[in-house]
MARPA-931766 format. One line per 8 residues: their letters; for each residue x negated, y negated, z negated of C-alpha. Coordinates in Angstrom, 2 decimals. Example, Ala and Ser with C-alpha at 12.3 -4.5 7.8 and 13.67 -1.06 7.14 Angstrom:
residues 2
as	-12.30 4.50 -7.80 ~ -13.67 1.06 -7.14
END
This chain:
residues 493
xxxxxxxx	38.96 -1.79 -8.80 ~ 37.60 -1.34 -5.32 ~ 37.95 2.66 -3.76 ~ 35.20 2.69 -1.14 ~ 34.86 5.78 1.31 ~ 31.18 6.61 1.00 ~ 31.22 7.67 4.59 ~ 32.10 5.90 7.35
xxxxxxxx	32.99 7.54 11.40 ~ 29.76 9.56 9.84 ~ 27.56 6.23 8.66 ~ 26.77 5.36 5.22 ~ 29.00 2.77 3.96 ~ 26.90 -0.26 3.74 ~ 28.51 -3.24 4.58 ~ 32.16 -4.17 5.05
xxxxxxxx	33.74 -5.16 1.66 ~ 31.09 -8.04 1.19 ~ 33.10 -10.30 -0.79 ~ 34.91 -7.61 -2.40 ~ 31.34 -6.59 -3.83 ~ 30.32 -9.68 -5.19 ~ 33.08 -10.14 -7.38 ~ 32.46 -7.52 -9.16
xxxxxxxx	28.68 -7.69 -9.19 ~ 28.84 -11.81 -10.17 ~ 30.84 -10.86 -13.87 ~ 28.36 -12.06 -16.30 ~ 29.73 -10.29 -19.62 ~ 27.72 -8.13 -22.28 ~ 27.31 -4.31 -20.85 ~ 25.53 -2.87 -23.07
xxxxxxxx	25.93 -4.73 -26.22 ~ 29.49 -3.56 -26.85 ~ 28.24 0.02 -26.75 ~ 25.02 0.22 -27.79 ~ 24.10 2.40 -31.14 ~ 20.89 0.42 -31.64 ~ 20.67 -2.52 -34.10 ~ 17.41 -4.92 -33.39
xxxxxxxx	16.67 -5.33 -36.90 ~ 16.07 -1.71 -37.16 ~ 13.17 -1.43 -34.19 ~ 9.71 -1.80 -34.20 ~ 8.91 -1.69 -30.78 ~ 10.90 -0.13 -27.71 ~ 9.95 1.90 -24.55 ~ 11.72 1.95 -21.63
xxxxxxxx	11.15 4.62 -18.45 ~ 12.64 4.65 -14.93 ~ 12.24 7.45 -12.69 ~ 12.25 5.82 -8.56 ~ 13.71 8.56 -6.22 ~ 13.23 8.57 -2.36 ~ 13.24 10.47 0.85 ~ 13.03 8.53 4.23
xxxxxxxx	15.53 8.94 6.70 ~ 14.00 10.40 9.89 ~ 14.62 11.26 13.64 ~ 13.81 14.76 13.52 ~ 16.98 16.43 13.78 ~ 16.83 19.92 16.02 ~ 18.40 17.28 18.81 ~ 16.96 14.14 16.73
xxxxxxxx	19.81 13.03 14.79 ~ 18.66 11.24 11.17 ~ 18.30 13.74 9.01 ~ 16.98 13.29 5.47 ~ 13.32 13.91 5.06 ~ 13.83 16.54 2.20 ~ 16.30 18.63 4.85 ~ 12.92 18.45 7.09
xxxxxxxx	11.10 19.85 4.10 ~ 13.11 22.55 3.77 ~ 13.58 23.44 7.88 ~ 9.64 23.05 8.34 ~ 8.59 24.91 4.72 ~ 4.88 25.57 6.19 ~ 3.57 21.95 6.95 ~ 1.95 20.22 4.27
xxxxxxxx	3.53 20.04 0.89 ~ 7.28 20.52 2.32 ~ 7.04 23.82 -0.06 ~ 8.00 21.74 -2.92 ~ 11.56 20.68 -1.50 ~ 13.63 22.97 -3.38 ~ 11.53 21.78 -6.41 ~ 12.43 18.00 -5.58
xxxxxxxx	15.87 18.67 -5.28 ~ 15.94 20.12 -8.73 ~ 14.37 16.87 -10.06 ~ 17.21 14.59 -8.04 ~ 19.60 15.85 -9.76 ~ 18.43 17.35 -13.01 ~ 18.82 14.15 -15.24 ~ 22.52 15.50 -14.53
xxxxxxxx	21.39 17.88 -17.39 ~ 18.77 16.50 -19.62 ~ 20.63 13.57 -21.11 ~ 24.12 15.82 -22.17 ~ 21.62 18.55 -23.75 ~ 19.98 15.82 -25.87 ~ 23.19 13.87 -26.44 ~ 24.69 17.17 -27.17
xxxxxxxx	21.28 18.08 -30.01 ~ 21.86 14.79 -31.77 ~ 19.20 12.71 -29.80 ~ 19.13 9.19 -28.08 ~ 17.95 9.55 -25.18 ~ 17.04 6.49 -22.40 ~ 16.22 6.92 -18.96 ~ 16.45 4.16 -16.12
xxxxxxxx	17.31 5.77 -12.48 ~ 16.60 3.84 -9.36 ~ 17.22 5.76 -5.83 ~ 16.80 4.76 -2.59 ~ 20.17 4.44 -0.31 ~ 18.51 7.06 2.17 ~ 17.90 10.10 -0.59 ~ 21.57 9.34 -1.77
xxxxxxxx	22.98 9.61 1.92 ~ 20.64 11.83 2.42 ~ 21.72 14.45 0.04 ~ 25.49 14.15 1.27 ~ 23.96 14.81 4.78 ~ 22.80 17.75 3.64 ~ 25.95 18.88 1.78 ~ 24.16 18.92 -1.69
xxxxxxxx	27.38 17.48 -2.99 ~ 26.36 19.71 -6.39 ~ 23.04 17.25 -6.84 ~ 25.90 13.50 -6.33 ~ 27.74 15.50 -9.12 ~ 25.05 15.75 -11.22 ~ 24.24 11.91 -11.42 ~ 28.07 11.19 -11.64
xxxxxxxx	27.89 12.55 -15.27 ~ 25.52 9.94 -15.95 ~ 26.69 7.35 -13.42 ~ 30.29 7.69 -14.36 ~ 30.90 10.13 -17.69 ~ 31.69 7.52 -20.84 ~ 30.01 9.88 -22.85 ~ 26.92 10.03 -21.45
xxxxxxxx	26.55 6.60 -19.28 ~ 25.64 4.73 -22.10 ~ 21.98 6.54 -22.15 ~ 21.12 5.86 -18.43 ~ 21.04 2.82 -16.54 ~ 20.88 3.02 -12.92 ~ 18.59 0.41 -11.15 ~ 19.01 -1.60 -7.35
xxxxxxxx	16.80 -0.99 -5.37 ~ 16.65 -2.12 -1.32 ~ 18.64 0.54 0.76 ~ 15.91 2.15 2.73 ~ 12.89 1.46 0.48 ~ 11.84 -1.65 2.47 ~ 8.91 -3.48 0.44 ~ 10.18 -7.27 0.02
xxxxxxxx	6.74 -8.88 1.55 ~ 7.01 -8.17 5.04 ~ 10.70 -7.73 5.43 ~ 12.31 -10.33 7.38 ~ 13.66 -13.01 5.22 ~ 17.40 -12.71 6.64 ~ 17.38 -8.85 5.68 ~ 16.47 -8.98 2.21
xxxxxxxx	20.05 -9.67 1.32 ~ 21.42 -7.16 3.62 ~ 19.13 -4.76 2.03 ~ 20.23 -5.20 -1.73 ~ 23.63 -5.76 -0.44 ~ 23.91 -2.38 1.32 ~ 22.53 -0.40 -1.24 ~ 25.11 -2.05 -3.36
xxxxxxxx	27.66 -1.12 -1.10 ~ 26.64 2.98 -0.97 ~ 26.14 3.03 -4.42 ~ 29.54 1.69 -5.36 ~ 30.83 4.34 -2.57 ~ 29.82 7.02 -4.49 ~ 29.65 6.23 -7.97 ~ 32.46 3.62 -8.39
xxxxxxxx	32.90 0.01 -8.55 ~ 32.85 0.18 -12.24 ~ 29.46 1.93 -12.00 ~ 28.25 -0.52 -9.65 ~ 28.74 -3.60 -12.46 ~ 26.79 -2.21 -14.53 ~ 23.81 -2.16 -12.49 ~ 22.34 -5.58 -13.69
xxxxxxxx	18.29 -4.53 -13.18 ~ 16.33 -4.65 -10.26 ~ 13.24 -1.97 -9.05 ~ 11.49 -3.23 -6.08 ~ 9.84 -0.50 -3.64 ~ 6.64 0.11 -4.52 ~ 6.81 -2.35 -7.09 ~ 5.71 -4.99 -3.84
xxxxxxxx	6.35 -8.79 -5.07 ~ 6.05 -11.04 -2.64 ~ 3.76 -13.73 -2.74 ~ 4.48 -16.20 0.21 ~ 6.36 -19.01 -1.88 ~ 9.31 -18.96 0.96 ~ 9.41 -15.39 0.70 ~ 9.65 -15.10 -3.00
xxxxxxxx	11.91 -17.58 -3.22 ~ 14.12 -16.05 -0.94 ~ 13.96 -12.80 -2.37 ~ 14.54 -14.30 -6.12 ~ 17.68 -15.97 -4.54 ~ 19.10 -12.82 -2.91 ~ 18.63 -11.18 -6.22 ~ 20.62 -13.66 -8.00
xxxxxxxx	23.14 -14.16 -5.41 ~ 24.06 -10.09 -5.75 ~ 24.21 -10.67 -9.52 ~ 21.19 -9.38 -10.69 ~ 19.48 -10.36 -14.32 ~ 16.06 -9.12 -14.38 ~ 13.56 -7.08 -11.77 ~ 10.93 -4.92 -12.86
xxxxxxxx	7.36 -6.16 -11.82 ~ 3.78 -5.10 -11.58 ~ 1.28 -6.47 -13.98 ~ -1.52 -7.02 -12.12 ~ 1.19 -8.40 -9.08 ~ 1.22 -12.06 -11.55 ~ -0.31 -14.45 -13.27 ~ 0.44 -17.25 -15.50
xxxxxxxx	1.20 -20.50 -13.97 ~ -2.67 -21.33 -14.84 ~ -4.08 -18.87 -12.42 ~ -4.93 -16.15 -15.41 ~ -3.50 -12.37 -16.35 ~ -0.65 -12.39 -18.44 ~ -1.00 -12.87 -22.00 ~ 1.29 -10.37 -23.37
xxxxxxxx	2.51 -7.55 -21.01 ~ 5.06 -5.79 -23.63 ~ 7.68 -9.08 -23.62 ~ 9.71 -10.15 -21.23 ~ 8.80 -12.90 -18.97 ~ 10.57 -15.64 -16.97 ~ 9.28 -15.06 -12.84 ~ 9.41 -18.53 -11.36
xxxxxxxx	9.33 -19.36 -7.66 ~ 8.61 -22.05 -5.90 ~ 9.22 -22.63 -2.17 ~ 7.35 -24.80 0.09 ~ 10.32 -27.93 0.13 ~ 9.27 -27.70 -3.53 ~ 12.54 -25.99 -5.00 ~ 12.60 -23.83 -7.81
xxxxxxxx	14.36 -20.40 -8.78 ~ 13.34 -18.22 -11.54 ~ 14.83 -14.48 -12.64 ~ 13.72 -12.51 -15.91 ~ 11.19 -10.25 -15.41 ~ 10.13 -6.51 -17.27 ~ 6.65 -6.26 -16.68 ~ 5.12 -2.54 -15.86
xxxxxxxx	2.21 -1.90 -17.25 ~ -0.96 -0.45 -16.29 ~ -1.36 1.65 -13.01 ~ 0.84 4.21 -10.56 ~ 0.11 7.03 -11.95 ~ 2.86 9.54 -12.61 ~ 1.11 11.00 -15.48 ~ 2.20 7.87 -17.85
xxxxxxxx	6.01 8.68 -17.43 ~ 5.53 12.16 -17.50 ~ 3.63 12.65 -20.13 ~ 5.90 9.93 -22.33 ~ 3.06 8.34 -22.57 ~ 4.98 4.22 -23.14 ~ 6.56 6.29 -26.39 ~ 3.43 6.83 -27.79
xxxxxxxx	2.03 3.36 -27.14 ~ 5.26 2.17 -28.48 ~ 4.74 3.56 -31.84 ~ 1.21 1.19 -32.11 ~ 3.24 -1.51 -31.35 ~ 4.54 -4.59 -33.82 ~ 7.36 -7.12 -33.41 ~ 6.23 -10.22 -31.44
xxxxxxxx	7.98 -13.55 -32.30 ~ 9.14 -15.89 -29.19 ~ 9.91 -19.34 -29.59 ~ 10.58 -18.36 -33.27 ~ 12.79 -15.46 -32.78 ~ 11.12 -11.99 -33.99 ~ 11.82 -8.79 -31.18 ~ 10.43 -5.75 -30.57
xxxxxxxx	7.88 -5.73 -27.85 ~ 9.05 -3.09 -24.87 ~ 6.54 -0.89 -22.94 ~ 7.92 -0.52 -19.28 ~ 6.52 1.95 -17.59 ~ 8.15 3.63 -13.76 ~ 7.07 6.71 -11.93 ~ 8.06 8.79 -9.06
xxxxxxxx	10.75 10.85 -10.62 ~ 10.00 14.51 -8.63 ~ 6.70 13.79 -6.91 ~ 2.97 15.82 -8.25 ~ 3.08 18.73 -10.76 ~ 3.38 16.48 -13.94 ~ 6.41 15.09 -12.82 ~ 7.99 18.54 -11.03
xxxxxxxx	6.65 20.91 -14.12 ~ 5.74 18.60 -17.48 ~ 8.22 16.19 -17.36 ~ 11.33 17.82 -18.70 ~ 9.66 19.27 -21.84 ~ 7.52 16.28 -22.67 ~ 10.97 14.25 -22.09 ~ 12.74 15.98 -24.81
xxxxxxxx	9.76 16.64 -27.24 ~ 10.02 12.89 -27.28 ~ 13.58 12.55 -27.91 ~ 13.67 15.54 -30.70 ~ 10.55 13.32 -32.38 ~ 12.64 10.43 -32.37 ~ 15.93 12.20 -33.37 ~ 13.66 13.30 -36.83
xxxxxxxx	13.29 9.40 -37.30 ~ 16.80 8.32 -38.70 ~ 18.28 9.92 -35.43 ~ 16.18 7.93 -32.54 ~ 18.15 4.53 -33.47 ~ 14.81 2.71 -35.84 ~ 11.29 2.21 -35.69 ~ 10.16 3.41 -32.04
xxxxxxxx	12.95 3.48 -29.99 ~ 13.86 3.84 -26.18 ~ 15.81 1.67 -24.86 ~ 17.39 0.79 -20.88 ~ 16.19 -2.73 -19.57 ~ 19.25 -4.54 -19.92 ~ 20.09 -2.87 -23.02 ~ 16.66 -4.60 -24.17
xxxxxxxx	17.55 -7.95 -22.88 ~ 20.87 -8.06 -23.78 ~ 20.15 -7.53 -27.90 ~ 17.32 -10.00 -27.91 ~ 19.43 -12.63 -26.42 ~ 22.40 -12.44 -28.81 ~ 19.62 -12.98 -31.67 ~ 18.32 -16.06 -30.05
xxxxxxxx	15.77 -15.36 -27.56 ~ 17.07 -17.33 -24.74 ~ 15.71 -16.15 -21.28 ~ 14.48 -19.36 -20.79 ~ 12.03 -19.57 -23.43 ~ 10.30 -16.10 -22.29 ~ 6.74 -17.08 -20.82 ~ 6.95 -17.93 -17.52
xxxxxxxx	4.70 -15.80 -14.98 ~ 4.24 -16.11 -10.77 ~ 2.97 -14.03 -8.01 ~ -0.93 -13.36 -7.94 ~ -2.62 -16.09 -6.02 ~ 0.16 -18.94 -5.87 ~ -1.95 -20.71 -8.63 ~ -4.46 -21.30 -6.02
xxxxxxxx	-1.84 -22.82 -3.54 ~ -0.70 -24.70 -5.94 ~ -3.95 -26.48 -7.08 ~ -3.96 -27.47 -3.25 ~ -1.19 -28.75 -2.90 ~ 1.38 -31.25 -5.00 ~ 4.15 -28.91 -6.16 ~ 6.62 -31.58 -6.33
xxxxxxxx	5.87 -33.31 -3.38 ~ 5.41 -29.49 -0.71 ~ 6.23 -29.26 2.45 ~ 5.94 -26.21 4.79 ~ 3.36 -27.88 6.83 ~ 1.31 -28.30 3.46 ~ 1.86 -24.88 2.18 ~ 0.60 -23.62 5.21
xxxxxxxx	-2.35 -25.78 5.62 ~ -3.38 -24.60 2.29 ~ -2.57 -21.30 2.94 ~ -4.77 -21.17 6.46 ~ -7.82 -22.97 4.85 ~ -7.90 -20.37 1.33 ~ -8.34 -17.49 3.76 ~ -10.74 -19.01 5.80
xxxxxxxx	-12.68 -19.48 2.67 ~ -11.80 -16.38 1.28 ~ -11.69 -12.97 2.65 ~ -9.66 -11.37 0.06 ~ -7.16 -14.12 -0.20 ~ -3.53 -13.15 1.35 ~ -0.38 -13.89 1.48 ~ 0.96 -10.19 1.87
xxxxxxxx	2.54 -9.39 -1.58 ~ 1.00 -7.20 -4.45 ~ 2.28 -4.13 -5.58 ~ 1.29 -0.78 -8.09 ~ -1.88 -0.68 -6.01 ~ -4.41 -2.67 -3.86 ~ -5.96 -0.38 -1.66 ~ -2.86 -0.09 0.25
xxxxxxxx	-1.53 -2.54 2.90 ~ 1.99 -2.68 4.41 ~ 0.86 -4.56 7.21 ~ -2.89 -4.29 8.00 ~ -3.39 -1.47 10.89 ~ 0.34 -1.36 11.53 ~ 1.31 -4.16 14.14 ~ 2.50 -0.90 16.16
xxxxxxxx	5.59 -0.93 13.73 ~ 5.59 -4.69 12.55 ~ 6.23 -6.07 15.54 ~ 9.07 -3.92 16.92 ~ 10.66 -4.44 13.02 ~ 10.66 -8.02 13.46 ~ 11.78 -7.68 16.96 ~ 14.79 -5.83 16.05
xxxxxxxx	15.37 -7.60 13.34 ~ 15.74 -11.05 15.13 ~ 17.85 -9.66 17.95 ~ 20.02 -8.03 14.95 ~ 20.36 -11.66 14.02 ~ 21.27 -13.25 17.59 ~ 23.56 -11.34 18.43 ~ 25.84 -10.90 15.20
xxxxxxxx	24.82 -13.83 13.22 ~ 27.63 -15.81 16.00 ~ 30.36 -13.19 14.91 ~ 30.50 -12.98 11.27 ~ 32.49 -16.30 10.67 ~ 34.66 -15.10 13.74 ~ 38.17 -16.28 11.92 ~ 40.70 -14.46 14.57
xxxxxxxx	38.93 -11.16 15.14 ~ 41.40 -8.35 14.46 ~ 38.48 -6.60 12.34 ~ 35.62 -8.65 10.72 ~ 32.63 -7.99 12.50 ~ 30.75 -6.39 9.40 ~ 33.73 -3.58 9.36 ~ 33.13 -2.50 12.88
xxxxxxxx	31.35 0.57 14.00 ~ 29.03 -1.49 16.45 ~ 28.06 -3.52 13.54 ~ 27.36 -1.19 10.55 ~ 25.56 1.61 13.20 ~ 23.05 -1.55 14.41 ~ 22.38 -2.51 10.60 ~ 21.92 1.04 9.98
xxxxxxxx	18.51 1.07 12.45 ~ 17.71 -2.44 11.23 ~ 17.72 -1.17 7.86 ~ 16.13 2.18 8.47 ~ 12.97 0.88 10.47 ~ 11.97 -1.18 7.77 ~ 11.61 2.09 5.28 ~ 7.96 1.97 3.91
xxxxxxxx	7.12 5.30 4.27 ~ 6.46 4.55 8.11 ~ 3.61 2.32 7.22 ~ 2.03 4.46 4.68 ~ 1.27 8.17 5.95 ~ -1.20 6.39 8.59 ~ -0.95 6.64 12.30 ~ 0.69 9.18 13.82
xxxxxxxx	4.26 11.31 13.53 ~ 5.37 8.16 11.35 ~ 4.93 5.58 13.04 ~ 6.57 7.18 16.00 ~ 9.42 7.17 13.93 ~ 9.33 4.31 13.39 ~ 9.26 3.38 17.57 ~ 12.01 5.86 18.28
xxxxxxxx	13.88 3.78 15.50 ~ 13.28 0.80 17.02 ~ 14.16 2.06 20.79 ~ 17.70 3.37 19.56 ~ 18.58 -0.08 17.55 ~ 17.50 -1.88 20.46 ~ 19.85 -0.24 22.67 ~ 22.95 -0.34 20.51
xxxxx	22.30 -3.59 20.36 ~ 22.60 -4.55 24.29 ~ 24.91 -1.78 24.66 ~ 27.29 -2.32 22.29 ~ 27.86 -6.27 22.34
END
């Protein structure tokens, strides 16, 4: 199997073994099924949690080096709520503990972990190499990896919508890259599920499309998305939000792509994971029957794993007062269960439920590009057209992506940032695009220093966190990103 150092000449490993890292995320057998303690027949209804973990990298250094965000916390202790850092670095790493004392009390614990590439580098930057051992009990430890599956995720938290279509791959790629760094290429293929930043689908056919393609490319089965983020092909909210459903995408030369979806259900707020609250909806659940197979419906449900006082204070206890109710019920393994994503998917299919016969779903508002124009006769110059003329007519009509909330925008206000993203982004593109299929380099270009330390500042500048605190220290960030990419870019080729 492939031995990756996690660091290096000081950069996070994120690109390099490309080829290397497909082969082992493209195997297609059973990961769960051969291990799993559950039996379908046996479960009412399932619930499945994932706790999302980030901290931006930043230029705020004591000579502005990137330093993790959480180090700032700590250094600058009286600005805002940077108090709580020691309390977040607890909750990185404290899944480390929870799931062996269960395991260890006769429980059956399930948890879903999805952190971004920048808290993971992050952390080592900081020397916390005691928080990376942690998670390598339940990244890497036989005994306990079958309770926790870890989730991709884009490397610096960069919502799919407004990235630029030649980065999304580069994105999932790199985090796969870090991850396998650190945890092990064995760890890495079994990392099958998919948690977007901020739960953001895009909506722009192309986009989607794309995205849905660089997904499958990197050997993903199934993303997590947002309820209220789709529809059903007929324009309407989704039937039935507790079974899994088949996301199809369309692009604008009429081709079609589609990837299993988990839906999460209701809203953003923390309280629902820490509180347990998709094990107690669970147990009001009944088995649903699709296309004449009968499963257990799943509630999917994803919070910020250390941020607010529910998650920092009430999580742990509510998280095992759930477990010991379950271990009281024929040991956790019948009625209400929880269960991992893939885990899920994987036991429905080998009774029959083929993936595609799940209902199929699409972004929010495609329906109404769709009515416009002939789906199997689209162009780009008709998708557009269409596209132009609904937001003429309506206000509220966009093509910017939907995600846990919609009084948020990623892009309205923040041109400041946009622009220079997409700017650095293209010259990325011109000036290493020529080299990668460069056959007698001594070094392929995505090995060299030059080339990870540019993707590095590509990467980081599309982090969502600068287009989300507002105007101000962020988005300066942001520019001083965007000024040192720039440079290593002209400089260095």
């Amino acid at each position: 199997m492939l031995d990756l150092p996690e660091l290096v000449d000081g950069l996070p490993n994120i690109c390099g073994e490309e080829a290397q890292i497909r082969s082992i995320t493209g195997q297609n057998q059973p990961i769960w099924l051969p291990q799993t303690n559950l039996k379908l027949e046996q479960i009412s209804a399932g619930f499945a949690i994932a706790l999302h973990m980030h901290q931006p990298t930043v230029p705020a250094g004591a000579n502005g080096e990137l330093i993790c965000n959480l180090q700032y916390m700590f250094e600058h202790p009286q600005e805002g709520d940077n108090h709580n850092a020691a309390a977040f670095t607890w909750c990185y790493s404290r899944m480390g503990d929870l799931i062996p004392e269960l395991v260890s009390q006769g429980c059956n614990p399930r948890v879903m972990l999805d952190y971004s590439g920048n808290l993971l580098w992050g952390l080592r930057q900081m020397g916390r190499d005691d928080v990376l051992d942690n998670l390598k009990r339940v990244a890497c430890d036989r005994a306990y990896q079958p309770y926790v599956e870890w989730l991709g995720t884009m490397w610096s938290h960069a919502v799919a919508p407004s990235t630029p279509i030649p980065d999304l791959k580069l994105q999932i790629q790199a985090w796969q890259h870090h991850f396998a760094a650190i945890f092990g290429a064995e760890a890495l293929s079994r990392v099958k599920g998919f948690s977007p930043p901020e739960m953001h689908l895009p909506n722009h056919p192309d986009t989607l499309y794309e995205f849905i393609k660089a997904l499958k490319d990197c050997g993903y089965r199934w993303l997590m998305v947002q309820e209220h983020s789709v529809e059903t092909p007929a324009g309407q909210p989704l039937g039935y939000r507790h079974l899994p459903h088949r996301l199809v995408a369309r692009n604008s030369h009429g081709e079609t792509i589609s990837i299993t979806a988990l839906i999460k259900t209701q809203g953003s707020d923390t309280k629902l994971v820490g509180q347990m609250q998709p094990y107690y909806e669970a147990k009001t659940l009944s088995p649903q029957t699709v296309n004449g197979v009968t499963i257990p419906p799943l509630v999917t449900q994803i919070g910020d794993g250390e941020n607010g006082g529910v998650m920092m204070n009430e999580f742990p206890d509510a998280f095992k007062r759930a477990w010991y109710d379950m271990a009281n019920q024929d040991g956790g393994t019948s009625g209400t269960v929880g269960m991992t994503g893939t885990e899920y998917l994987e036991l429905i299919e080998a009774a029959g439920c083929a993936p595609e016969a799940y209902p199929a779903c699409q972004p929010i508002g495609q329906h109404r590009v769709w009515e416009r124009v002939d789906p199997d006769g689209s162009n780009p110059e008709a998708v557009q057209v269409a596209i132009d003329r609904l937001q003429q007519e309506d206000a509220n009509f966009h093509m910017d992506g939907a995600s846990w909330t919609n009084h948020i925008s990623w892009v309205k206000g923040y041109e400041n940032v946009l622009t220079p993203l997409n700017q650095l982004s293209a010259l990325f593109h011109q000036v290493t695009d020529p080299l990668l299929d460069a056959v007698d380099a001594a070094e392929p270009i995505t090995q060299q220093h030059r080339y990870r330390n540019a993707l590095l500042y590509n990467l980081l500048l599309q982090t969502s966190c600068f287009r989300y605190w507002g105007q101000g220290m962020w988005t300066e960030y942001a520019q001083e990103l965007y000024r040192r990419g720039q440079a290593i870019l002209n400089h260095d080729f």
